[in-house]
N, C-alpha and C positions, 0 to 999 in steps of 0.2 A: 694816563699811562702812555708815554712813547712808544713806537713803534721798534725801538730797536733799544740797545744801551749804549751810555754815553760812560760810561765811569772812568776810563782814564783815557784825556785827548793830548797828543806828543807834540810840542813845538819842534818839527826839523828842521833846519833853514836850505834854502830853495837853495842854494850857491853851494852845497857841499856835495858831492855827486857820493861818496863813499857813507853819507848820515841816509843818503836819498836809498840807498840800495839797502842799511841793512834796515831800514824803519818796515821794507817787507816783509818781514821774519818776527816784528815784534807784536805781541799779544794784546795791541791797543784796541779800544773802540774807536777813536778818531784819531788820524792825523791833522795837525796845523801846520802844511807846508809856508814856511813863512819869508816873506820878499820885506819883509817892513825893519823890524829891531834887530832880527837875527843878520841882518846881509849889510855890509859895509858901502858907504855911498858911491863908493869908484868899481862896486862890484854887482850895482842894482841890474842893468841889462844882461848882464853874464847869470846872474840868478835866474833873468826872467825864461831865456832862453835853456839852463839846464834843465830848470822846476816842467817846462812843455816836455823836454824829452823824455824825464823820470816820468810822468805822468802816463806819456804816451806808450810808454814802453808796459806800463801796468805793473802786475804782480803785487797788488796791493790788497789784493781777498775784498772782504767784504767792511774791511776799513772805510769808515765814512771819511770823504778826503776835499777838506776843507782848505782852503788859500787863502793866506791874510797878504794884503796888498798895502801899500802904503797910500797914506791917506791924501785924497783927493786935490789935495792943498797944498802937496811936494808936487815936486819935481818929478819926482816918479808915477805917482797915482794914475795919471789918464793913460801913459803905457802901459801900466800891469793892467788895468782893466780892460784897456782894448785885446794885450794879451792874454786875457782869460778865455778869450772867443776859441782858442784851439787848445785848452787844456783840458783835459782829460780830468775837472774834479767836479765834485758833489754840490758845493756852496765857496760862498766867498765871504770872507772876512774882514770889514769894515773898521780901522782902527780909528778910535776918539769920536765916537758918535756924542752929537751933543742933542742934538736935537732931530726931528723926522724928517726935516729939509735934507737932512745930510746924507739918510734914508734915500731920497727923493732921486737927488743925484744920482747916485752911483747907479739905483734904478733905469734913471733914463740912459746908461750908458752898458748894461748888461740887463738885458729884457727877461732871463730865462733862466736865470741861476738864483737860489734862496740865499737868502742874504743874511749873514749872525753881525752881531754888536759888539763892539768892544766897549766895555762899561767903564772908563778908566778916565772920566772927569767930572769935578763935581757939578757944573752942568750938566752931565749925562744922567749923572744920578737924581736931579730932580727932576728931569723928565722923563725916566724908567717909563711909566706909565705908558707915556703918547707913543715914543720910539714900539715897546713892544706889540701895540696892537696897529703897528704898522702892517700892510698888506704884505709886506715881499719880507718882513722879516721871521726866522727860523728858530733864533737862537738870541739867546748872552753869553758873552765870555766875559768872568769880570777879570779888569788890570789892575791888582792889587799894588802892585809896584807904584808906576804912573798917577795910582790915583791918592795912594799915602806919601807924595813928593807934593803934589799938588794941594794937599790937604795942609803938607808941613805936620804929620803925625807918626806916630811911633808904634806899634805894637797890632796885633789885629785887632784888640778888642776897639781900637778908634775907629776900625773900621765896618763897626756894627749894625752902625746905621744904614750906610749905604750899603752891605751887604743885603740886610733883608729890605732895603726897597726893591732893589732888583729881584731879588727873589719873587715879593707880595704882586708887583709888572709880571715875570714870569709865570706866574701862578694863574694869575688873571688872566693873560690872553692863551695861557696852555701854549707854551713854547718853552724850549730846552735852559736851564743855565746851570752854565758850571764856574766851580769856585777859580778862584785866582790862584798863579804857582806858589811852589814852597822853595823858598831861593839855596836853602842847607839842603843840598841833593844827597849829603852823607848823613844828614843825620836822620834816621829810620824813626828813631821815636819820636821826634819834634811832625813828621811829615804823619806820620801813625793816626799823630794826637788833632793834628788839622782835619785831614779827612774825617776822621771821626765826628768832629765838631761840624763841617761842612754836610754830610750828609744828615747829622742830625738836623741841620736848619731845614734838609730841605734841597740841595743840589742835586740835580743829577750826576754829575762829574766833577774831577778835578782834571786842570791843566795842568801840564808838569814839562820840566823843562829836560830830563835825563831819563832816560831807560832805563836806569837803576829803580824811580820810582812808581813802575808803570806795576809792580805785582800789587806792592801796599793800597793803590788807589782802587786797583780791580778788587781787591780785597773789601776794602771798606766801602764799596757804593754798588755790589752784588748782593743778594742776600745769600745769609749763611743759613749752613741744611737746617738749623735748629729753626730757623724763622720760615723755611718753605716747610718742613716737616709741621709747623703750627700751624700754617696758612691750610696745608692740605685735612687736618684735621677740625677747625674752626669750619670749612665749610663743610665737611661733611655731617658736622655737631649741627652746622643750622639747618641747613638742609633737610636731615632728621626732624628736626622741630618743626619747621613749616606744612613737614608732610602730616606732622601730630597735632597742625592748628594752631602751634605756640608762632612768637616773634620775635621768638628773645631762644639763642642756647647757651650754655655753661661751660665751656672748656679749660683748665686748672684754674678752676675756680672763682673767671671772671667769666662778666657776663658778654657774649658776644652778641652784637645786632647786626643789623643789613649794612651800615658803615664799613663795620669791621670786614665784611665778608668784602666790602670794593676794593679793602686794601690787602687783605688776601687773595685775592683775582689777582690783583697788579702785581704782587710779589711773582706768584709764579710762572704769570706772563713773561715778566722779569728774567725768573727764573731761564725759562724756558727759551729767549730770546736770544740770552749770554750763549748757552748752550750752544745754538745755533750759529750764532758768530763763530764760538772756536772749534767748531766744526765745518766750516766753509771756507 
């Protein structure tokens, strides 16, 4: 269980000052201020310098505030990293990780900031593993886009495989990943049906590209009252029993054990965490 919740992280782009001001107002768990896809190449320095200002200026609550930079291999990459030394954010955003070298770098050139993944080549994805139990790294973000161009594939479900390696690396080293965006920003039920499927696998969030989809994602990777209202009852059911010697208790009429009670703690840590956030 994370320390805080991730369920829905906003790509704003660093180059828009009017996206920069209202992303303070919006009900997200993370922002991705982003200098990399979002920002036009004749407008990379003019992004780099807004994204310091908005930063500095604050007003961003308790939004975890993430900066994805362009990758080390542009043109751009050694400036956004040198200018991350006076931005005002949480972690930083490494685009096309293929491997822990890559890790390594950006490491030797920002000592002090956590470092997320972008999962978006099929090298990256056979090295999930090594990347995530890197020292400085925090997170995945998978590039669902980037990484079905690269694949030459069609549909999510081609992207099954490499979804739950990252995941099964995430799991392993206990580090955050969230799913990849949903490009139909209008359509509510195509984006409903993803999330759904992404936190059944196992996400902690989804990335999303519009503030239209930031309610549906908090929705589907929160828990709903019916699942904390179980959670609160499952452990007071075992609880009961342990005091009675048993190890096992019954609530509608399945059997709960000490598993069950870790992922009812988590739930309402969960619970209890969101809370906190839209209250701060």
């Amino acid at each position: 269980m994370h320390d805080r919740p991730y369920r829905s992280a906003l790509y704003i782009p660093g180059s828009k000052e009017r996206a920069l001001d209202k992303a303070r107002g919006l009900p997200v768990d993370v922002i991705l201020f982003d200098l990399e896809d979002a920002v036009a190449p004749d407008a990379k320095a003019r992004a780099r310098a807004t994204l310091t200002d908005a930063l500095a200026a604050g007003g961003y609550g308790a939004r975890l505030r993430i900066v994805r930079i362009n990758g080390l291999d542009t043109a751009w990459g050694a400036a956004d990293a040198a200018a991350l030394r006076d931005m005002a954010c949480d972690a930083v955003l490494l685009p096309k990780v293929n491997t822990p070298a890559d890790v390594d770098a950006l490491a030797a050139l920002i000592p002090d900031l956590p470092i997320w993944a972008m999962m978006e080549t099929p090298e990256g994805i056979l090295n999930a593993a090594a990347i995530a139990r890197h020292p400085r790294i925090a997170g995945f973000v998978l590039g669902t886009n980037d990484l079905a161009k690269d694949l030459n594939s069609r549909g999510r479900a081609a992207l099954a495989t490499a979804l739950q390696m990252c995941l099964l690396a995430a799991k392993a080293a206990g580090i955050v990943a969230l799913d990849g965006v949903y490009n139909a920003f209008k359509d509510e039920d195509g984006l409903r049906a993803e999330c759904a499927e992404g936190r059944d696998m196992g996400f902690d969030g989804k990335t999303l590209i519009h503030p239209a989809q930031v309610a549906i994602a908090n929705a589907a990777f929160g828990p709903t009252e019916d699942e904390v209202a179980l959670a609160r009852r499952q452990i007071e059911a075992f609880e009961a029993a342990e005091a009675d010697g048993q190890g096992v208790a019954v609530v509608d009429g399945r059997i709960v054990e000490s598993l069950h009670i870790v992922t009812a703690r988590a739930t309402l840590a969960k619970a209890e965490a969101i809370a906190a956030l839209e209250t701060a």
